[in-house]
N, C-alpha and C positions, 0 to 999 in steps of 0.2 A: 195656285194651280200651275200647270204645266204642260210643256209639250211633251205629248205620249210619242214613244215609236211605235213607227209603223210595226204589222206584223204582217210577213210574205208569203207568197204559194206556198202552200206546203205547210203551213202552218193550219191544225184542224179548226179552230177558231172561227176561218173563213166560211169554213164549208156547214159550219153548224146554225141550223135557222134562230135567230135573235129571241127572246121572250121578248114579252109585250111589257114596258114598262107600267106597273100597276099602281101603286102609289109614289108620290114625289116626295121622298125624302132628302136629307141631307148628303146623301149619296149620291143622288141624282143631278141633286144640283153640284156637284161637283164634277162627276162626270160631263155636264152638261158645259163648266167652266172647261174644262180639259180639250174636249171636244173642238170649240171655240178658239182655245190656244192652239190648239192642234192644227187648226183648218187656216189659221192666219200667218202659218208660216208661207214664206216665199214659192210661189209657184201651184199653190193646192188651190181648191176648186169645191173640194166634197172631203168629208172622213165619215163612214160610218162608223158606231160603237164598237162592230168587233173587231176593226181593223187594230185600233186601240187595244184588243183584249179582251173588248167588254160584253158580252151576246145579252145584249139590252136593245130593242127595236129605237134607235136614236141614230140620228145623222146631221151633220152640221153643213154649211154651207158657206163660199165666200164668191159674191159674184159682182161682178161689176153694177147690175139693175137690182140686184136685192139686198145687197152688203151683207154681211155675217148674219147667221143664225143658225138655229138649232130646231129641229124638230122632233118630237117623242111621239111614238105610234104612228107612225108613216103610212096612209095607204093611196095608192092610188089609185083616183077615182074618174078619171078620166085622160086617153090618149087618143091622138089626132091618129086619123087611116092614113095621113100622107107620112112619107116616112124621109127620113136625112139616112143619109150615108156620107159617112165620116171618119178618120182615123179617130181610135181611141184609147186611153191611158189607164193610169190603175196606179196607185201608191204602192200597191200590195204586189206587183206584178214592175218595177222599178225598171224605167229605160226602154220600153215596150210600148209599140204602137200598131195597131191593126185595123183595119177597117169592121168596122158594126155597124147594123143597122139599126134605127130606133126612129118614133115616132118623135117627126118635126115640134108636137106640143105634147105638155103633160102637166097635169094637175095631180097633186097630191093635199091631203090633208093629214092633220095628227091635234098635238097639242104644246103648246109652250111650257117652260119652266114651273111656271105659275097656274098649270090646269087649264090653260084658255086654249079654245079649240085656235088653229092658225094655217093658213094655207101658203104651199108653193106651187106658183104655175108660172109657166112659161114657155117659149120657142126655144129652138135653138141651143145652146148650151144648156139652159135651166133646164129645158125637157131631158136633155140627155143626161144630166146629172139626178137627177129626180130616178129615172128607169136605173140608172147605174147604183145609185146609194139604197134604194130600195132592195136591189136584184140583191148585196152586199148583206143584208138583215134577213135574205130568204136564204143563206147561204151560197150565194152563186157568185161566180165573178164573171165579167165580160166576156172574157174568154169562152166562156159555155155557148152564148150565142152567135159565135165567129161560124161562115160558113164554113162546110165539112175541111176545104183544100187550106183554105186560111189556116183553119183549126190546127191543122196538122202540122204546118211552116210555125204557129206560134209555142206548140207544146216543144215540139224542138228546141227551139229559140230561147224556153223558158229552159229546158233541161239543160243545156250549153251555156248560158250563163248566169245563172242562179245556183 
């Protein structure tokens, strides 16, 4: 297996919503290995599928409370009213940081490699990475949710150095 690259703004990939992975083939699980390599490179946090190329609903994960994984059919099913505010990043958006708002917890569920139903929840990073790799399989990236004046300082920012 291997480390995919990333793919950046501008690339349609992004913006197109993920299909829902239906059965677990040998493809899947590959994808799923890729995924994994992909997310355990130095400094990563989250990849979703399509970041990779892939518009398959899957997103992997590397955290310091939950160490590596992978989840297929992500949904989330519960986020906290209290909300963080916090600078935020994007593989697919390279060297960019803006402030986002997102709910302090979030629970999502999906399924493992192996069909087993498997949940990620958590505070803090987890929850932010959860809303953020989700938002990624709906077609959206971070960005979409930046307030109006942010919004406007980061498409700049993106057009100027991308």
């Amino acid at each position: 297996m291997s480390i995919r690259p990333i793919r950046i703004v501008g690339d349609p990939v992004l913006r197109t919503p993920c299909d829902p992975v239906r059965t677990i083939t040998d493809g899947t699980r590959r994808l799923v290995q890729d995924l994994l390599d992909t997310v355990d490179d130095e400094g990563r946090a989250g990849v979703a599928a399509n970041q990779i190329g892939v518009s398959l609903r899957a997103f992997s994960w590397n955290l310091e409370d939950h160490g590596i994984g992978c989840i297929l059919n992500p949904v989330i099913v519960e986020l906290s009213e209290e909300l963080q505010h916090d600078d935020e990043g994007c593989l697919s958006v390279p060297g960019l940081f803006f402030p986002r708002t997102r709910s302090v917890y979030a629970r999502c569920v999906g399924i493992d490699v192996e069909g087993q139903e498997i949940e990620l929840a958590g505070e803090g990073i987890t929850a932010r990475l959860i809303q953020h790799e989700v938002s990624h399989l709906d077609g959206e990236l971070y960005i979409d949710g930046l307030e109006r004046s942010v919004k406007k300082k980061a498409l700049r920012q993106i057009r100027e150095t991308l």
